[in-house]
C-alpha positions as a printed Julia matrix, in Angstrom:
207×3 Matrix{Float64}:
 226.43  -75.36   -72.8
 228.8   -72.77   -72.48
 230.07  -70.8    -69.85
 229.7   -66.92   -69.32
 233.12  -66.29   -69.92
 232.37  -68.3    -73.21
 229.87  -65.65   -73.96
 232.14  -62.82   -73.82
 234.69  -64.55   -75.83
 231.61  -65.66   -78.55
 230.95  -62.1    -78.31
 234.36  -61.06   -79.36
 234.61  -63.29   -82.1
 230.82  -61.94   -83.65
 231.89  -58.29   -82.8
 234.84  -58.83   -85.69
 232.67  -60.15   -87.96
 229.55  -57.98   -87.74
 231.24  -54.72   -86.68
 234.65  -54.52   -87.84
 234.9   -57.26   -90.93
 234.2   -56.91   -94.22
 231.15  -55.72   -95.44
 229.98  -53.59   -92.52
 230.64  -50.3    -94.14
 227.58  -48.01   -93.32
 225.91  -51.32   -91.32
 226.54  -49.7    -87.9
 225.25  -46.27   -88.63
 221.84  -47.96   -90.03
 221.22  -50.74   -87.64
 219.3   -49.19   -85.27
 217.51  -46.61   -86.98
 215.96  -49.01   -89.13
 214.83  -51.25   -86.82
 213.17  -48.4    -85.11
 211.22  -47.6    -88.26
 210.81  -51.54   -89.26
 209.36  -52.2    -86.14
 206.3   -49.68   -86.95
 205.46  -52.87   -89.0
 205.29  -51.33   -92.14
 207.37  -50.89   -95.25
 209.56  -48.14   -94.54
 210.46  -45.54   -97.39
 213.89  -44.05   -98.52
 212.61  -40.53   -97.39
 211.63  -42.17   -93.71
 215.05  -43.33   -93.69
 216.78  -40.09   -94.97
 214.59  -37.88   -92.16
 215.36  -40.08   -89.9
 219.17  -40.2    -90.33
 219.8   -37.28   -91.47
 220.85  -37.49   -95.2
 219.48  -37.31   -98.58
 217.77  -40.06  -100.49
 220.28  -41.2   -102.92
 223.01  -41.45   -99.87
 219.84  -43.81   -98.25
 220.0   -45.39  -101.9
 223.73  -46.01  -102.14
 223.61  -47.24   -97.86
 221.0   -50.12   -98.27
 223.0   -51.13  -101.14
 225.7   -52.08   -99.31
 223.43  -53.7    -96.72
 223.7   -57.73   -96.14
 220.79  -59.48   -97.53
 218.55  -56.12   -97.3
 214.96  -57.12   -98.27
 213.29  -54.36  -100.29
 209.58  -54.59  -101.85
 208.77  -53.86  -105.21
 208.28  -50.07  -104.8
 211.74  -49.71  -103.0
 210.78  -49.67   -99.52
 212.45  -51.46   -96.96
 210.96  -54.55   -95.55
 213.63  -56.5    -93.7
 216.91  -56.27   -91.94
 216.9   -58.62   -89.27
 213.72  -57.46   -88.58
 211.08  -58.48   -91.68
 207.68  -57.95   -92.28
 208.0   -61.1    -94.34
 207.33  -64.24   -92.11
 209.73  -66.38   -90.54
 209.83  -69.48   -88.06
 211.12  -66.51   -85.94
 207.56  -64.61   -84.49
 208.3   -61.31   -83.03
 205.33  -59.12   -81.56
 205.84  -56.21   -80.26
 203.2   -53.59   -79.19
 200.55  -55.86   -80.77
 202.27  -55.88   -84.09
 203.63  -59.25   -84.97
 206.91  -59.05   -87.21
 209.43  -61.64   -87.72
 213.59  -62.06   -87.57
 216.27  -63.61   -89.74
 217.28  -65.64   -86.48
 217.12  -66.64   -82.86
 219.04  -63.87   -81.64
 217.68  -60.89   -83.59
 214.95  -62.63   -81.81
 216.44  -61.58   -78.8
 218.64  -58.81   -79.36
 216.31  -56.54   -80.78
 214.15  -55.91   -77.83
 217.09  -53.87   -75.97
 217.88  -51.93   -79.25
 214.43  -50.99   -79.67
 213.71  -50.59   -76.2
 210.3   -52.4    -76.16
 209.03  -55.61   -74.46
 208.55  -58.14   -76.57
 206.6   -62.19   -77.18
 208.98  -64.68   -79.48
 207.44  -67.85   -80.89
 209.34  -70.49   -82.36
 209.43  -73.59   -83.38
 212.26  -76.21   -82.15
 213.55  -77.41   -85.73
 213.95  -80.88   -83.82
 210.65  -81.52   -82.1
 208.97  -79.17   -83.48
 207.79  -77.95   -80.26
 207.05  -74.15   -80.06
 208.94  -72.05   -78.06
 207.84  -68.82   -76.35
 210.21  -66.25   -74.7
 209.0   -63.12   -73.09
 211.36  -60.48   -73.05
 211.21  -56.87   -71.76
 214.38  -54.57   -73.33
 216.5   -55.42   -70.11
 215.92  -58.85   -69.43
 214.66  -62.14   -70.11
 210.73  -62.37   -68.3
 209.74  -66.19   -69.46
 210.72  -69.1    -71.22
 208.67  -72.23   -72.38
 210.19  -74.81   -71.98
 212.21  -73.69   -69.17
 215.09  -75.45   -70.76
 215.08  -74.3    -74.12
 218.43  -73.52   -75.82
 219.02  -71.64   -78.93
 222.32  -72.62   -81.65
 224.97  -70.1    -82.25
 227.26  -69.64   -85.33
 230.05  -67.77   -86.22
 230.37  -66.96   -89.81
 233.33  -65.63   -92.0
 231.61  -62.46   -92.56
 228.61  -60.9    -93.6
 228.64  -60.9    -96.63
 225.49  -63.67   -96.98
 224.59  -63.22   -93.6
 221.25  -65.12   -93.79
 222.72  -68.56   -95.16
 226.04  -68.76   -93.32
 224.34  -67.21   -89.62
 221.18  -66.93   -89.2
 220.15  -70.5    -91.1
 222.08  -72.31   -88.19
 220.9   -69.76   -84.93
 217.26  -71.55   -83.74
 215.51  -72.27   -80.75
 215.28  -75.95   -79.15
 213.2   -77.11   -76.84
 215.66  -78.88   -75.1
 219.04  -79.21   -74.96
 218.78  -82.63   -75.91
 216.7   -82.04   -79.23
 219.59  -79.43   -79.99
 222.2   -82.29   -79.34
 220.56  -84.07   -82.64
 221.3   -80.73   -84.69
 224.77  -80.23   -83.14
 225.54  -83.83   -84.77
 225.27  -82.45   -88.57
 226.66  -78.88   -86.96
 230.17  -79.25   -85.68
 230.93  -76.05   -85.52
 227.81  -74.71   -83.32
 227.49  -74.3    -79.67
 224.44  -74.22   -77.81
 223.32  -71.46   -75.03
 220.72  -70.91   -72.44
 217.98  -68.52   -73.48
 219.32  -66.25   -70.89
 223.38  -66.51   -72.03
 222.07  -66.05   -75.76
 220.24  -62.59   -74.42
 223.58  -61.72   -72.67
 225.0   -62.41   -76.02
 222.54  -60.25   -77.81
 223.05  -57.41   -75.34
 226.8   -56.84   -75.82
 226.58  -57.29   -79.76
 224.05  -54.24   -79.88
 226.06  -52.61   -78.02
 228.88  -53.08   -80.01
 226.53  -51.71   -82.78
């Protein structure tokens, strides 16, 4: 488990890859303004996007181009960035809608970008246990198991964000089930529900 002054420093080290590395050209200026709209729980159109950032549709166009791993339907609309109306192990309800995320901590980080309370349910990859977290936007309310943990990655970029970060960030239902995982994932650490919030909190602020 690590420390909080690990969390600052695993902060620092996601900050350079999601807001300054490669890649993250126009990411910023989107983030939360989508997830405001994606969290209507609906497919959100180029002209929502364009009112609501003030610019014209084919900037919007040329923007979620350059998006990591944006999920669009067949008409164009956007249905995932983080946040995805297309299910996940990663349950996210919020205001009686139930969306999904990309990962354990969009999981968690969202809630203080969209400044909502929100219910996560998850299953532990290991046991296969579920785990539900109750978070408001400031603060973590519940956990069950009370010592569930949740993986954490850092990835070269980007670029593929889904496959080299959020495949390896879950929720365990125990720190030991996430000791099996850690075995095939050298490179992962493993944080308290709570640090992993923390964690959340200063990466959307950085965004």
């Amino acid at each position: 488990m690590t420390t909080t002054g690990d969390i600052n420093e695993l902060a620092a080290r996601l900050s350079k890859v999601f807001v300054e590395g490669p890649g993250t050209k126009g990411f910023s200026e989107l983030f939360r303004p989508l997830l405001l709209l994606l969290a209507k729980g609906k497919p959100v159109s180029p002209d929502e996007i364009a009112a609501a950032i003030g610019k014209s549709r084919e900037e919007v166009a040329a923007l979620l181009q350059m998006l990591p791993d944006v999920e669009l339907d067949d008409d164009g609309d956007l249905i995932g960035m983080g946040l995805t109306l297309r299910p996940t192990p990663h349950r996210f309800k919020v205001e009686g809608r139930t969306l999904f995320t990309w990962c354990a901590l969009d999981a968690l980080m969202f809630p203080a970008i969209i400044g909502k309370p929100v219910r996560i349910q998850s299953p532990c990859p290991v046991s296969g246990t579920l785990v539900r977290v109750q978070v408001a936007s400031n603060k973590v309310e519940r956990v069950e198991p009370s010592n569930a943990v949740v993986s954490v990655v850092t990835p070269e970029s980007i670029a593929d964000v889904r496959s080299t970060f959020c495949d390896d960030v879950h929720f365990f239902s125990s720190p030991e089930s996430a000791s099996e995982w850690l075995a095939e994932k050298p490179d992962a650490v493993i944080v308290s529900v709570a640090d992993a919030f923390k964690l959340g909190q200063i990466l959307a602020e950085h965004l």
